[in-house]
N, CA, C and O of each residue as an XYZ file, in Angstrom:
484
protein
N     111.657     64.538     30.490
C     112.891     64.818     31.216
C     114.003     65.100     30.219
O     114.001     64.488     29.151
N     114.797     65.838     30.452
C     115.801     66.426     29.590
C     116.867     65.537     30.031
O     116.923     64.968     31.120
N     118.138     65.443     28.588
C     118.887     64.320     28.528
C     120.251     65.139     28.606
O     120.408     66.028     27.769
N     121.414     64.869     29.704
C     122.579     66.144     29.813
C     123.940     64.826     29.321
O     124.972     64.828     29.991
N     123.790     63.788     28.144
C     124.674     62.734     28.569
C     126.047     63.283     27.899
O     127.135     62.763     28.147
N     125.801     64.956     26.571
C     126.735     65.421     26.251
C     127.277     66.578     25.997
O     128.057     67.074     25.184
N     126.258     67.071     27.495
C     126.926     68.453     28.076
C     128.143     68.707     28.628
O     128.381     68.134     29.691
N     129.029     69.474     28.136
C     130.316     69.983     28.474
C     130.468     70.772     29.704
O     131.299     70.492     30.568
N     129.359     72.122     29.796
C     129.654     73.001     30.337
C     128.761     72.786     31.800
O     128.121     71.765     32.050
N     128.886     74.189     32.859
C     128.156     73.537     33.567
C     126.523     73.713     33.763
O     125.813     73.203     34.630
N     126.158     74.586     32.696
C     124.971     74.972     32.238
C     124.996     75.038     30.669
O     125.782     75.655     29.950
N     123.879     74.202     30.310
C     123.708     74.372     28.830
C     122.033     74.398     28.328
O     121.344     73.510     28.830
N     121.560     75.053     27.675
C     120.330     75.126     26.901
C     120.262     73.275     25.719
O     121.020     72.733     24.915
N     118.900     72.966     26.317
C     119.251     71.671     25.427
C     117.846     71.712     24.542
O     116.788     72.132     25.010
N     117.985     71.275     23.365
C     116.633     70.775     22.149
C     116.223     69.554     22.177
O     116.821     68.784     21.425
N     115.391     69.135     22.808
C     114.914     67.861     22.264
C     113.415     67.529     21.314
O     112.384     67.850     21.907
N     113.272     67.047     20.199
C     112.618     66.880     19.152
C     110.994     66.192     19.735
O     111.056     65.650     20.839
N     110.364     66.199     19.420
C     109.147     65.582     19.635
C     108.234     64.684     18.268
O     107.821     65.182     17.221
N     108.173     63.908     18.515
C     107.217     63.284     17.403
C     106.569     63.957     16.642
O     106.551     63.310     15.595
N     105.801     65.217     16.454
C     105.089     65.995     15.890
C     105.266     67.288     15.259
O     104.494     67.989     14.605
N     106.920     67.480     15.748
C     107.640     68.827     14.973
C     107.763     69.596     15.969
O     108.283     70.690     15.754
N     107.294     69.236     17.447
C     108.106     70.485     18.346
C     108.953     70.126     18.857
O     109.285     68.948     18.992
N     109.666     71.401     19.388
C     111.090     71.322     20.204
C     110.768     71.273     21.034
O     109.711     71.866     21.246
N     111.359     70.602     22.046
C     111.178     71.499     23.566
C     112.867     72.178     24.152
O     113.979     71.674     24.301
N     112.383     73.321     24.316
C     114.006     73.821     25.135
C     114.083     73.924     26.129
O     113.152     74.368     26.802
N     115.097     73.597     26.577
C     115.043     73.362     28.616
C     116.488     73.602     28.743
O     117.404     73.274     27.988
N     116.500     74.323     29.992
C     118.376     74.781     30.463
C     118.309     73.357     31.377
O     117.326     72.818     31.884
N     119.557     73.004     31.391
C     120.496     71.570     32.055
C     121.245     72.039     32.500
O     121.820     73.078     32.175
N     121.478     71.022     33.782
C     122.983     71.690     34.661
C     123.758     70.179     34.189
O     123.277     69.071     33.950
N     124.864     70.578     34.182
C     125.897     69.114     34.094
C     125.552     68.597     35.867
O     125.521     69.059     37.008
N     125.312     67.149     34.995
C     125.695     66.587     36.231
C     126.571     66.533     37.484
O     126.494     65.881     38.525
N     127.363     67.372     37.059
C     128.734     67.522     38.374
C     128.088     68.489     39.244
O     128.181     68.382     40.467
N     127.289     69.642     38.560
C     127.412     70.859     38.949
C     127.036     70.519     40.819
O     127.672     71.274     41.555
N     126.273     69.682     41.429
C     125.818     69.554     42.858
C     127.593     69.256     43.867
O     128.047     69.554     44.972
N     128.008     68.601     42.771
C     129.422     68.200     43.834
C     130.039     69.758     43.938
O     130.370     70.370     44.953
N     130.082     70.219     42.425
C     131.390     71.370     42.371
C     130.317     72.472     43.389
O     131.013     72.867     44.324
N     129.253     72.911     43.458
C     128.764     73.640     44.220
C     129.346     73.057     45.885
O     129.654     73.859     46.767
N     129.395     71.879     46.027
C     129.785     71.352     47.458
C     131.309     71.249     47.726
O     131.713     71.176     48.887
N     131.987     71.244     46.888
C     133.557     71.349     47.165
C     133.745     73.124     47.091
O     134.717     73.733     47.535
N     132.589     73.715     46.436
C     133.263     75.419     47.265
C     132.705     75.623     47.930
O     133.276     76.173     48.871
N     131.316     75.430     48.086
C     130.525     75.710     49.857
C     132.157     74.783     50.998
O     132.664     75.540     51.826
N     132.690     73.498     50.925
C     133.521     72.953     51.745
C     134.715     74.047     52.107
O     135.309     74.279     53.159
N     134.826     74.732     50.516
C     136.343     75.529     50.993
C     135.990     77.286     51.298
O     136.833     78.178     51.394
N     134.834     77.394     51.382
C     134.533     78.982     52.058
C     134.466     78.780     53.244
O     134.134     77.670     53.660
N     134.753     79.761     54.040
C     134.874     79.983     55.363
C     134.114     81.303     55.723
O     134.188     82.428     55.228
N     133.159     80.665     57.019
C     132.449     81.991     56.970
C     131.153     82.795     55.643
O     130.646     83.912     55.539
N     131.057     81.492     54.837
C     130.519     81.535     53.757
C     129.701     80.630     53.462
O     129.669     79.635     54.186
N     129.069     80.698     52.646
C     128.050     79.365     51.732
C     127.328     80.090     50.887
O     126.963     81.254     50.723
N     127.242     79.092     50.427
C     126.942     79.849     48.381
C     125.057     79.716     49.037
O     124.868     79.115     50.094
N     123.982     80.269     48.351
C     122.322     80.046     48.403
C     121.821     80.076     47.032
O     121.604     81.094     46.375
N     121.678     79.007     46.705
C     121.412     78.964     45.159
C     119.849     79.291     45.229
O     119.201     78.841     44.284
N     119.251     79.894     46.053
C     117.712     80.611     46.164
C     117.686     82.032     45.472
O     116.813     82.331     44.657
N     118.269     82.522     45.690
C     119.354     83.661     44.962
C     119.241     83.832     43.681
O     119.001     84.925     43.170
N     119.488     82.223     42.732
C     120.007     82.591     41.947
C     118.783     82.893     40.575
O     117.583     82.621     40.626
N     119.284     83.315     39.793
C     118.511     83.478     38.509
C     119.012     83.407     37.445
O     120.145     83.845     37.243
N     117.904     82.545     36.043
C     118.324     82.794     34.847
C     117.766     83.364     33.890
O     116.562     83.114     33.825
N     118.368     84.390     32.702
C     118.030     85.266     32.095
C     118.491     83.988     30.430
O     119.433     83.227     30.205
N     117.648     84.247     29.908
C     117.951     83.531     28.507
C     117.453     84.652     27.336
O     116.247     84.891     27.393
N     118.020     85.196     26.541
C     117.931     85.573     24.969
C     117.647     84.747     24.114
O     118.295     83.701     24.107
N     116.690     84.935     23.219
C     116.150     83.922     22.542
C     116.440     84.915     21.422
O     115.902     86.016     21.303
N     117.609     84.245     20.397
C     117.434     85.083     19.358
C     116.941     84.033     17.513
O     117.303     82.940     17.078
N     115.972     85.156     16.947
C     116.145     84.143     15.668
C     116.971     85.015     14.239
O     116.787     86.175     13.869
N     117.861     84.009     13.687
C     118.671     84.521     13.033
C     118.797     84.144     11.924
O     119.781     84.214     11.188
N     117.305     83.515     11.663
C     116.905     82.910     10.383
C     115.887     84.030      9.864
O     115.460     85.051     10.401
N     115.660     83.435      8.589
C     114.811     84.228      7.687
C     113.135     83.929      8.021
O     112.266     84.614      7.481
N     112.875     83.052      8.777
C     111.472     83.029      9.175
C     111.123     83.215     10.575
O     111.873     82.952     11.515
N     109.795     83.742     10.676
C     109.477     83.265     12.158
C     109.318     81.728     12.966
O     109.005     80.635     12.493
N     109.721     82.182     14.596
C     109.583     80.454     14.551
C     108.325     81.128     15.863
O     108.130     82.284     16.238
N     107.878     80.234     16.143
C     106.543     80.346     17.193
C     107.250     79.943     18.710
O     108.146     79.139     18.967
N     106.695     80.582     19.333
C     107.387     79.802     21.051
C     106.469     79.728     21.999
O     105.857     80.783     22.165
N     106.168     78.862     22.665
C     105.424     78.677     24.020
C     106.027     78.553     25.260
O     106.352     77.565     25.919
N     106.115     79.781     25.457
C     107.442     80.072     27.132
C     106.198     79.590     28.198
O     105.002     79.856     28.079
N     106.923     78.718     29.385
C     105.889     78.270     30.635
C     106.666     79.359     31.509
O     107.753     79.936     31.470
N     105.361     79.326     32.437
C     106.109     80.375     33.751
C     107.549     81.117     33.927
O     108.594     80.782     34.484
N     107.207     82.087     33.322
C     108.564     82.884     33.346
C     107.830     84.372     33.058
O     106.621     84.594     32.988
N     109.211     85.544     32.879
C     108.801     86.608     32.449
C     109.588     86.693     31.014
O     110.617     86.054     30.795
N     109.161     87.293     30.365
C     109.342     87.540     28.886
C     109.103     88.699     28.461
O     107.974     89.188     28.514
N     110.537     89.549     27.788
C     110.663     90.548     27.925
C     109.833     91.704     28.732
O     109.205     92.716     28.418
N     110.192     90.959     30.035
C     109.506     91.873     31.362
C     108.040     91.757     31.676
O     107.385     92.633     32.241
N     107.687     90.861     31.355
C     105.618     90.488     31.167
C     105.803     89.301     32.217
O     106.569     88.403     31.868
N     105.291     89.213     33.257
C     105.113     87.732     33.445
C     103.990     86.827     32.746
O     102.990     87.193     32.128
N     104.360     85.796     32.972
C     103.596     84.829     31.593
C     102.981     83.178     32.487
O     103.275     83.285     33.678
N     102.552     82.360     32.315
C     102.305     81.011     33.270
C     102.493     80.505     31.864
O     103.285     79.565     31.804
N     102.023     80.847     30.832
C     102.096     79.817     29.375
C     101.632     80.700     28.293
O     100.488     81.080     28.048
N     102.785     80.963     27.669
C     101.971     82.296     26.572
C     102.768     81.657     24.941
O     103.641     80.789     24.933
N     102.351     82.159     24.007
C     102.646     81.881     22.286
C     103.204     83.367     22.125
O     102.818     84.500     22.412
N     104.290     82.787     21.528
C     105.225     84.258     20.879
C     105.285     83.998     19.724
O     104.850     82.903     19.366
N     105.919     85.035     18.617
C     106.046     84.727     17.358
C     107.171     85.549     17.381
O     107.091     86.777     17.325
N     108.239     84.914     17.463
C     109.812     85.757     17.167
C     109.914     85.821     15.881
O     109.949     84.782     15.221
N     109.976     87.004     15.320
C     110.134     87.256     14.028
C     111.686     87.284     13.631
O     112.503     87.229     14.550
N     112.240     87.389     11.979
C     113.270     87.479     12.210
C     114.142     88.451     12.134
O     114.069     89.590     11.673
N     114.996     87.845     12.657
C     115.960     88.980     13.254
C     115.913     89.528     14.247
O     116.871     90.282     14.418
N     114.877     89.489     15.386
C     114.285     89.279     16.464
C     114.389     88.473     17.927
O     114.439     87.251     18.065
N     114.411     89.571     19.070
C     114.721     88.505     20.063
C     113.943     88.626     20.961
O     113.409     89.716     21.161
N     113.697     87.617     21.680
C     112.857     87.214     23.685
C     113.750     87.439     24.592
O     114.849     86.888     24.518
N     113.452     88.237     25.544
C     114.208     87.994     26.740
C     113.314     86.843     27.790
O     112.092     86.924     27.912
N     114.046     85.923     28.410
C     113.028     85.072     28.870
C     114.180     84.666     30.371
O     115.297     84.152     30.429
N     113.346     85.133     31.290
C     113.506     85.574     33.014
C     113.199     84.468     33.591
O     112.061     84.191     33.215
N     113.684     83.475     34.481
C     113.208     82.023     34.765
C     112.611     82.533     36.028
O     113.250     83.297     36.751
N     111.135     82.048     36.382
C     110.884     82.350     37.529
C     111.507     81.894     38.874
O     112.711     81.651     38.781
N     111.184     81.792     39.605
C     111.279     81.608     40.866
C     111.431     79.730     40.973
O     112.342     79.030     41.415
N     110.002     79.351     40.306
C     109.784     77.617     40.260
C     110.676     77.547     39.412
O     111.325     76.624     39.904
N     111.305     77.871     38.338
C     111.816     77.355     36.996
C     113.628     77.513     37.773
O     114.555     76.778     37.434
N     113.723     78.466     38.669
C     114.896     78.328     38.983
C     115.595     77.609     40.307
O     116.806     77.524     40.507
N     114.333     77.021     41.319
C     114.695     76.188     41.859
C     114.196     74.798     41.541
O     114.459     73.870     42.306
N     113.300     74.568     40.149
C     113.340     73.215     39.519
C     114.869     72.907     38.610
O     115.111     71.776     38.188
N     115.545     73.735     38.456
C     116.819     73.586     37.984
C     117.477     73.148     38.936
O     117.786     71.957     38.883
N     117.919     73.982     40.149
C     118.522     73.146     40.974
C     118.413     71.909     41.987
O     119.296     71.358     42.644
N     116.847     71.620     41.885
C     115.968     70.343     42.440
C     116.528     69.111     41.703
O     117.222     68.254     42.249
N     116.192     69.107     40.529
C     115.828     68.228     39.709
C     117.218     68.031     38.368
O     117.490     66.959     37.828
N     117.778     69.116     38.139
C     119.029     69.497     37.298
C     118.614     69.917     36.088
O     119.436     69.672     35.205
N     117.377     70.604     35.635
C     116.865     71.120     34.353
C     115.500     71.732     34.818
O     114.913     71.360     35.834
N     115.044     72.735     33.947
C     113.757     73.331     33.956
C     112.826     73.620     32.570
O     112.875     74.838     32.742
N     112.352     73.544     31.847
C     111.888     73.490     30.520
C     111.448     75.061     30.448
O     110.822     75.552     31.388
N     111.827     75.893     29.203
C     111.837     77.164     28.752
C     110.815     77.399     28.219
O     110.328     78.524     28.104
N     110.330     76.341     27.805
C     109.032     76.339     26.310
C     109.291     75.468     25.437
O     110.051     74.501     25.389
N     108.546     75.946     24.736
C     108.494     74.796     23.345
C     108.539     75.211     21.955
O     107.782     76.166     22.127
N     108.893     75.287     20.345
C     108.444     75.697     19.908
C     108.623     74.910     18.524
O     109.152     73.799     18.529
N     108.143     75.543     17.262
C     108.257     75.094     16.365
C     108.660     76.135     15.230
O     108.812     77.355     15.280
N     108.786     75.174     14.135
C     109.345     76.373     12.789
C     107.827     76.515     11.890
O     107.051     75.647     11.490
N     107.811     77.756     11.800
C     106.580     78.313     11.026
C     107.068     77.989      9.684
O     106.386     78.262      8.696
């Protein structure tokens, strides 16, 4: 489970370390984000927001001098759909990475969805 205790914004990409040298990256919603979605669904009229709708697009860029390796879960990546695939972002190099359908209503279920995983080559 991903940890949001010093997220600012109301979406943030978070790293958390693993015993063995991987990352895992996962988008987080701030904790507020369920109220502030409910105090503007309260003040539209004739309206309501459908966060079924919604989608996230993430750029994965590396801007280091090595490749790093990535294991994106269910998503599309640069336009491929994928269930669990190994990339090798080279550098200077970027992923486009498309949250599916599950990945974007486990964000708003749960308040995070995991991107992949990866490590430094």
């Amino acid at each position: 489970m991903s940890r949001n205790e010093n997220l600012k914004g109301i979406v943030g990409l978070v790293i958390e370390e693993a015993n063995d040298g991987v990352y895992f990256l996962n988008l987080q919603a701030n904790p507020n984000l369920p109220k502030a979605i409910s105090d503007i669904e309260s003040a539209l009229i004739f309206a309501s927001l459908d966060a079924s709708q919604v989608g996230f697009i993430i750029t994965l860029n590396n801007d280091t001098r090595r490749a790093v390796t990535f294991n994106i879960y269910d998503s599309f990546v640069n336009g491929v759909a994928t269930d669990y695939n190994t990339f090798e972002l080279g550098p200077r190099s970027e992923l486009k990475v498309r949250a599916s359908d599950v990945g974007a209503n486990l964000f708003f279920n749960r308040g995070w969805f995991g991107i992949g995983e990866f490590t430094n080559n």
